[in-house]
C-alpha positions, -999 to +999 in steps of 0.1 A: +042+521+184+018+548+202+014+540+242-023+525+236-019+506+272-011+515+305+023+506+316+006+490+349-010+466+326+020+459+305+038+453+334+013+426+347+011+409+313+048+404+312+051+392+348+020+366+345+029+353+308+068+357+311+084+358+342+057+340+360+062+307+337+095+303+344+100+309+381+107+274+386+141+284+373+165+282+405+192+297+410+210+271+430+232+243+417+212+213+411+231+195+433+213+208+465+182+188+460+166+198+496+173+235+493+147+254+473+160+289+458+129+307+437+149+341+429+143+348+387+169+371+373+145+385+352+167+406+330+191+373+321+159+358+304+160+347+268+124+363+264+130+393+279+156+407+261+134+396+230+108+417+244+130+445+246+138+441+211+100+449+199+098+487+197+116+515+213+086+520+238+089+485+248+124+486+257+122+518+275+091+510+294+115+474+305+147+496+307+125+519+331+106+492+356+126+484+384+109+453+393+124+435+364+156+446+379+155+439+417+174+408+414+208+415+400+229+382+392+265+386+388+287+354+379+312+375+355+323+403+339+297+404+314+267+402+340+287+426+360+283+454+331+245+445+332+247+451+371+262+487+368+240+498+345+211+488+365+230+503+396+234+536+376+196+535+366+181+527+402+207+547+427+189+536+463+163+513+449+160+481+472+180+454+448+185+418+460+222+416+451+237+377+440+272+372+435+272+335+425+315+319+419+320+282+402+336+256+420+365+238+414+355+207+397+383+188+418+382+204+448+358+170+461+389+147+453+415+171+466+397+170+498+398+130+496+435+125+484+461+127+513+490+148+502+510+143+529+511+182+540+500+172+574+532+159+587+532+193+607+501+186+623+513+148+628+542+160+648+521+181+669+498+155+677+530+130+683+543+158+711+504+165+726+506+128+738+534+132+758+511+162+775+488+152+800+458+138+779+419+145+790+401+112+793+368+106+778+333+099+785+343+061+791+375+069+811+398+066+780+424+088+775+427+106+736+459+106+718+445+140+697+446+162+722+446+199+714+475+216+718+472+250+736+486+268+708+460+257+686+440+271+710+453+303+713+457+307+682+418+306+677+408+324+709+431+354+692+415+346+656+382+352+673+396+383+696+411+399+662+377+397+648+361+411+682+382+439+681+376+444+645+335+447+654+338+472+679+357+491+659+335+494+632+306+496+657+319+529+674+341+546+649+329+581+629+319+581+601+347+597+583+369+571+598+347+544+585+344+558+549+380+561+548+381+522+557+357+516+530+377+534+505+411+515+516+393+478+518+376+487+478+413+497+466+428+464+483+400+440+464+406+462+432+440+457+433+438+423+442+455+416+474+425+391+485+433+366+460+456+375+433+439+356+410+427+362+373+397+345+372+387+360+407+386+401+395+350+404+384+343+393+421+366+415+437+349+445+412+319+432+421+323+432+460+333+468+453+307+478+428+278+466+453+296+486+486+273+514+483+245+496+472+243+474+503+228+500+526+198+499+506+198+460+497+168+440+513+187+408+495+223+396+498+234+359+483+267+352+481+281+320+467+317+318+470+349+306+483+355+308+519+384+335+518+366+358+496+330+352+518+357+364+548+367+395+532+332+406+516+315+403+549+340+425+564+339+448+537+305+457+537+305+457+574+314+491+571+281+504+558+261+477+571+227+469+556+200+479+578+168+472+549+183+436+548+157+412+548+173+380+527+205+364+530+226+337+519+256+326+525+273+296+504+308+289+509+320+267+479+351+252+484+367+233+509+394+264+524+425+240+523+406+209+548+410+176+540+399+140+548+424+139+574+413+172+598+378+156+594+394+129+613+409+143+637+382+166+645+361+135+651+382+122+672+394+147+693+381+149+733+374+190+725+361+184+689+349+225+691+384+235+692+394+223+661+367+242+645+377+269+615+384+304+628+356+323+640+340+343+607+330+378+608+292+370+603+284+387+635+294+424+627+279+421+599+242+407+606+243+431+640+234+460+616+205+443+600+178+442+623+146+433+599+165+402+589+136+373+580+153+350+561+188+333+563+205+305+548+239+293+557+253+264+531+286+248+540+299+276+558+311+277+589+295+300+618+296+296+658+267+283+673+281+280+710+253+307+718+223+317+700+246+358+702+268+341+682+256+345+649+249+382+653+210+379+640+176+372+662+168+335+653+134+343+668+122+371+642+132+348+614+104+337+591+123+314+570+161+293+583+180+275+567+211+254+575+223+227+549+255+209+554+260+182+527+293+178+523+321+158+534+335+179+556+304+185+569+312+172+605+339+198+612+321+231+596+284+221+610+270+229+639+276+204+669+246+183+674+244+195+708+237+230+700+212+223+673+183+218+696+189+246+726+210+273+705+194+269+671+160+251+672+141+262+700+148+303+696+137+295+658+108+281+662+100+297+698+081+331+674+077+336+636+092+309+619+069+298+589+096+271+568+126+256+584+155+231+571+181+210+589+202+188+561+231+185+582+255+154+577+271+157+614+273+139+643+251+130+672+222+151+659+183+139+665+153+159+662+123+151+687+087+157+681+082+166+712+099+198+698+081+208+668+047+206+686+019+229+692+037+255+668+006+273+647+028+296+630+055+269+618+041+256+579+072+236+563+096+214+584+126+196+565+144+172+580+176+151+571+199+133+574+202+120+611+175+108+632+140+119+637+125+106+672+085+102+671+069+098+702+030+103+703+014+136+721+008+117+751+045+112+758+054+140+746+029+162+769+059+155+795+087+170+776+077+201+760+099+229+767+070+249+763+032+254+771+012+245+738-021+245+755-052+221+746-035+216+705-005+198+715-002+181+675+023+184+651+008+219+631+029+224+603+017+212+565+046+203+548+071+174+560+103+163+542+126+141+556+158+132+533+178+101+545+166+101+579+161+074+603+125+079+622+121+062+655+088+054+662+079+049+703+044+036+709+039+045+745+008+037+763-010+032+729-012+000+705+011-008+684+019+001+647+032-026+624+056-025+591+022-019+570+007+006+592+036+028+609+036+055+579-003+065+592+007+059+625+037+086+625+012+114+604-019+105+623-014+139+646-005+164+617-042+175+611-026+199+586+000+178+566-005+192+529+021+177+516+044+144+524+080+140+513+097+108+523+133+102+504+154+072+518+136+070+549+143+041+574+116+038+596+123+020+628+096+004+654+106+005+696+087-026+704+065-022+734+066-059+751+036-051+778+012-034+753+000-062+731-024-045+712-022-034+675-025+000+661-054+002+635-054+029+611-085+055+612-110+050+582-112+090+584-102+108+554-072+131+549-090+160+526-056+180+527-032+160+520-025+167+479+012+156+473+031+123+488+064+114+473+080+077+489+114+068+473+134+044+491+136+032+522+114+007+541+078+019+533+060-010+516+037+000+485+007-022+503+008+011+528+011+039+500-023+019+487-039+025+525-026+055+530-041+071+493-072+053+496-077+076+524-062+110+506-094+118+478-078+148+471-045+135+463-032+154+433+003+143+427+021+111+438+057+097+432+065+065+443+096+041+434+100+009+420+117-012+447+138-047+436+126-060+469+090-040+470+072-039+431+048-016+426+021-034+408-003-031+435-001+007+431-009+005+395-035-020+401-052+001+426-053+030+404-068+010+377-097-007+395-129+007+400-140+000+431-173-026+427-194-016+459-197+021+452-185+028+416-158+052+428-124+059+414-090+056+435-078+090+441-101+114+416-083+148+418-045+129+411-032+146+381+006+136+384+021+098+390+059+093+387+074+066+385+113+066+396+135+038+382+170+026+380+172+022+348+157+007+313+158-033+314+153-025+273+163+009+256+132+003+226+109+018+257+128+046+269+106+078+254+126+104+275+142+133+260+167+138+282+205+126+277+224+094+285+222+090+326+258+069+331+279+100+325+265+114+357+255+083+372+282+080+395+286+123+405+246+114+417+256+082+435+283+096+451+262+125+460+237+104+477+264+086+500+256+105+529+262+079+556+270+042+555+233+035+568+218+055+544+239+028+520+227-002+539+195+011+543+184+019+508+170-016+493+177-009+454+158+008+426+144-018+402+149-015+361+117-005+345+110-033+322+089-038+291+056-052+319+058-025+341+055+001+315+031-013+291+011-017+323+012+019+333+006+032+303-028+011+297-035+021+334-030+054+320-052+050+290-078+035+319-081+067+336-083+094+304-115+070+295-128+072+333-121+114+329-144+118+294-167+103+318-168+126+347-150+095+368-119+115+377-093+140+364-070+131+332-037+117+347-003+121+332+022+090+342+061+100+345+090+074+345+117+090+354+155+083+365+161+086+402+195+104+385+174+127+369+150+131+401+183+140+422+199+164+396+172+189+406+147+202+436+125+175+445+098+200+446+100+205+410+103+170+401+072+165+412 
C-alpha cells in the first residue's frame, strides 16, 4: 500500500473512529461507581491490533506514533512484554505508566471473620486499663487506651521514614543510583513479597524505574506492602514531569473487623492509625502535580505538609474510601475541612470528590461558595449541611465578593444526608425542598442524587412557605434521582422547568410510583401545545426486578448471581439501610405504559414536537456494577 495520506490525517481518523468511540472504557473496577477513570490503553484494543494487521505501512505508522502508546497498562507478564517494547521504542517520551494487581476475592470476608490472632492485642488492652486512663469528652474514662509502646512504635515508624527522605533528598547522585540499583535487585529477587504471582509487579516496578523521571502519569493499584516499597523505590529518581497520580491500595494489609473497633473506640483514635507511608518523599519531587487520587490508602492528613504535594495547585482531588475499614485508613473528619478542603478549593481546583465512609464528617455550603473556578463537586456518604447565602454570608472563611452562590455545574451526592436550614426565608416543604436546595447554583449542568435523605430544620417563627420560581433552568441537561426521599410529584416540577433537559433517570419507588412521570411526558400540554421536556433524548427507568420474566428484553445476564456482592456493596451505613425506601418490580403496566409513552413521543418528533426519545429499564444491579456517569 503506497503512503497516499498523510500520517497526521491517519492519525486523526484512527483516534475519532477508533479510540474516540470507546473511551468510555474505564480502567477502574466497576465496583467504584463514584470514581470516574477515562484513561484508554489504546494498544490493548481489539481494533487496533486489527488495524495493525492491514499492511506493513499501517503497522509501522501505529508501531511509530507514540500517542497510541502514552498509556502503558501492565496487569501481567504478557502486558509487561508489550510495555518494554514500547519503553525500548520511546526512551524519554512522557508515558502515563499503570500497574493495575487483582484482589483477593476473600480478602472482604477475611477482614469480617475473627480469627482470634488478636489475643496479643487483647492482653495489651487488659494491662492499659490498669494505666491511668484519659477520660472523654463526657467525663468517661476509656478502657482502649493506647499503650505508649504503640506509640512509639509509630512515632519511630514515622522517624524511620523521615530519616529515609532526607536522605534521599541530600545524598549524591552516585549514592543514590547505587540505591536504585540495590532496591531493583531486591524486588527482582523477590524479597518484597516472595510470592509467584507477585514477579511481573516486582519486574514491573523495576522495568518503569527509569522511566519515571519522564512520566507525567503514575497509577498504581496494588496491595499496600508492595504500594510501600514502589513509592520508595522510585523516590530515588523522583518524577519531576509528574502531573497524574493514583494511588489504590487493594487489600486490607492484615486489619480486621476488630482494629476497626478499637480504633473507633479509642480516646486517641489517630494513634491507632497504620504507619505513616512514604507518600511524602515521593510527591516532594513532583512539583507540576494537578491531579491526585488516593483510594483506600492510607496517608496523614494532620497537616496539609503532610502529604508532600500543594493541595492548592491541584486541578482535579480525589479521595474515595468505600470500604469497611474505611474509618481507620480515612482521613479524620476533623481534618477534612481545614487540612484538605479549604487549601483545595482555596486556587485551581476544577472537579473534586469526597466518598469517604468515616466518622463525624459534614460538608457545609457555606464552604463551597463563591468558587468560580470549582466545576464538579461529589459528595458522599456523610452529611451535607445547606444553609441559604444569607446565613452563610456570616461563615465564609473567605471573601467571595457580590456572587456569594454555589458556582460549580456538576453536583453528585451518593448516600448523603442533606440538611436543609431555612433561616430568615420561607420555608421549603417535602414537594419543594429539591428546588429549594439548587435554587442558588445558577450553573448546575448536571444533577446526580443517589440515596439521598433529605432532611428539613423546621423554622417555628417563620411561618411562611417557600414557593418555587416559575423561572427556567436552560442549563440544566442531565438529573439522575434514585432512592431516597425525593417524591416523583417534584421531579415533575422540577423538569417542567428544565426545557433543555436531555437525559433523566429516575427510579421506581414501592412507596413513590412513577406514573406521574410517565404521564407528564406523555401529555401535551392543552393551553400552549408544548411538549414536556423537548430536547430529552434519554429516560431510564431503574427497577428491582421483573414482576414477569416474558417482558424482560435486556441482553445482559441473570442479576441474582451478583445481586447480593451489589447489595452488600451498597451497605455503607445503617441509615443509608433505613433510609432507602425500596425499589419497586417493573411489572407488565408500567412497562407497556412506557413503551406506548415511548411510541407517543417518536410520533410528536416526525412532527417537529420534540426529539426522538429512547426509554431504558434497567437493574439498579446493573446501574451500580458501573460509573453512574455512563449509565446514564
Amino acid at each position: 500500500m503506497s503512503p497516499s495520506i498523510p500520517i497526521e490525517i491517519f492519525h486523526r481518523i484512527l483516534c475519532k473512529f477508533l479510540i474516540m468511540p470507546q473511551a468510555s472504557q474505564r480502567l477502574l473496577p466497576s465496583t467504584h461507581h463514584l470514581q470516574e477513570d477515562r484513561q484508554v490503553c489504546c494498544y490493548a484494543l481489539r481494533d487496533f491490533r486489527n488495524s495493525r494487521l492491514v499492511c506493513r505501512l499501517w503497522n509501522k505508522w501505529l508501531l511509530e506514533d507514540f500517542e497510541f502508546w502514552r498509556h502503558l497498562r501492565v496487569t501481567s507478564m504478557e502486558s509487561l512484554a508489550l510495555a518494554k517494547e514500547a519503553i525500548s521504542r520511546f526512551e524519554g517520551y512522557p508515558f502515563h505508566v499503570r500497574v493495575t494487581a487483582e484482589p483477593d476475592p476473600n480478602a472482604e470476608k477475611m477482614f469480617m471473620e475473627d480469627n482470634g490472632s488478636d489475643s496479643d492485642s487483647e492482653d495489651s488492652e487488659s494491662n492499659d486499663s490498669s494505666e491511668e486512663e484519659e477520660p472523654d469528652e463526657d467525663g468517661d474514662s476509656t478502657g482502649n487506651a493506647v499503650s505508649p509502646s504503640d506509640i512509639q512504635n509509630e512515632e519511630a515508624t514515622a522517624q524511620a521514614f523521615s530519616a529515609g527522605g532526607s536522605a534521599v533528598a541530600g545524598e549524591s547522585a552516585e549514592n543514590r543510583a547505587s540505591s536504585c540499583r540495590n532496591h531493583s535487585h531486591e524486588i527482582e529477587s523477590g524479597t518484597p513479597s516472595g510470592s509467584a504471582s507477585q514477579a511481573w509487579i516486582e519486574e514491573a516496578v523495576a522495568l518503569f524505574l527509569p522511566v519515571i523521571p519522564f512520566c507525567e502519569g503514575i497509577h498504581l493499584h496494588l496491595p499496600t506492602q508492595l504500594l510501600h516499597s514502589t513509592l520508595e523505590i522510585w523516590s530515588f529518581s523522583g518524577a519531576p514531569k509528574l502531573r497524574h497520580c493514583t494511588l489504590e491500595a487493594i487489600d486490607y494489609d492484615g486489619r480486621n473487623i476488630r482494629d476497626v473497633i478499637r480504633y473507633e473506640d479509642s480516646a486517641q483514635p489517630r494513634a491507632h492509625k497504620p504507619p505513616v507511608p512514604p507518600v511524602k518523599w515521593f510527591f516532594k519531587q513532583s512539583p507540576l502535580l494537578s491531579s491526585v487520587t488516593i483510594m483506600n490508602y492510607y496517608v496523614p492528613t494532620g497537616s496539609p505538609d503532610d502529604l508532600g504535594f500543594d493541595l492548592k495547585q491541584l486541578v482535579d482531588f480525589s479521595l474515595v474510601y468505600d470500604r469497611k475499614d474505611a474509618p481507620l485508613i480515612g482521613p479524620i473528619g476533623a481534618d477534612v475541612a481545614d487540612n484538605l478542603l479549604l487549601p483545595c478549593i482555596s486556587n485551581e481546583c476544577r472537579n473534586l470528590t469526597l466518598s469517604m465512609s468515616i466518622d463525624r464528617f459534614a460538608m457545609t455550603s457555606a464552604r463551597l461558595r463563591g468558587r468560580p473556578t470549582l466545576e464538579k463537586v461529589a459528595f458522599g456518604p456523610g452529611h451535607f449541611i445547606y444553609h441559604p447565602a444569607s446565613h452563610d454570608q456570616t461563615k465564609l472563611p473567605i471573601d467571595v465578593g457580590e456572587d456569594s452562590n454555589l458556582l460549580f455545574r456538576t453536583l453528585v451526592l451518593y448516600f448523603a444526608q442533606v440538611w436543609i436550614h431555612h433561616v430568615k426565608r420561607p420555608s421549603p416543604t417535602e414537594t419543594t425542598m429539591l428546588q429549594y436546595l439548587i435554587e442558588e447554583m445558577p450553573n448546575l449542568e448536571s444533577l446526580y442524587m443517589d440515596q439521598v435523605k433529605m432532611i428539613l430544620e423546621t423554622n417555628r417563627l417563620n411561618s411562611a412557605l417557600y414557593v418555587p420560581p416559575e423561572t427556567m433552568l436552560p442549563r440544566l441537561t442531565t438529573i439522575l434521582i434514585n432512592g431516597g426521599n425525593i417524591t416523583m410529584t417534584e421531579v415533575v416540577a422540577l423538569i417542567k422547568r428544565t426545557p433543555n433537559l436531555e437525559k433523566l433517570t429516575v427510579a421506581s419507588m414501592i412507596s413513590d410510583k412513577i406514573d406521574v412521570v410517565t404521564a407528564a411526558l406523555g401529555t401535551i400540554d392543552e393551553s400552549n401545545g408544548a411538549v414536556l421536556c423537548p430536547m430529552l433524548r434519554h429516560l431510564q427507568i431503574l427497577h428491582s426486578d421483573f414482576a414477569d420474566e416474558n417482558i424482560d428484553d435486556s441482553d445482559d445476564e441473570d442479576h441474582h448471581a451478583r445481586g447480593s456482592r451489589i447489595e452488600d456493596k451498597l451497605q455503607i451505613t445503617e441509615e443509608a439501610n433505613e433510609d432507602n425506601l425500596g425499589l419497586a418490580r417493573m411489572t407488565r403496566d408500567l412497562y407497556v405504559a412506557l413503551k406506548l409513552m415511548e411510541i407517543k413521543r417518536f410520533n410528536w418528533a416526525t412532527l417537529g414536537c420534540c426529539v426522538q426519545l429512547h426509554v431504558r429499564i434497567t437493574h439498579q444491579v446493573m446501574f451500580y456494577e458501573r460509573c453512574y456517569e455512563d449509565m446514564m
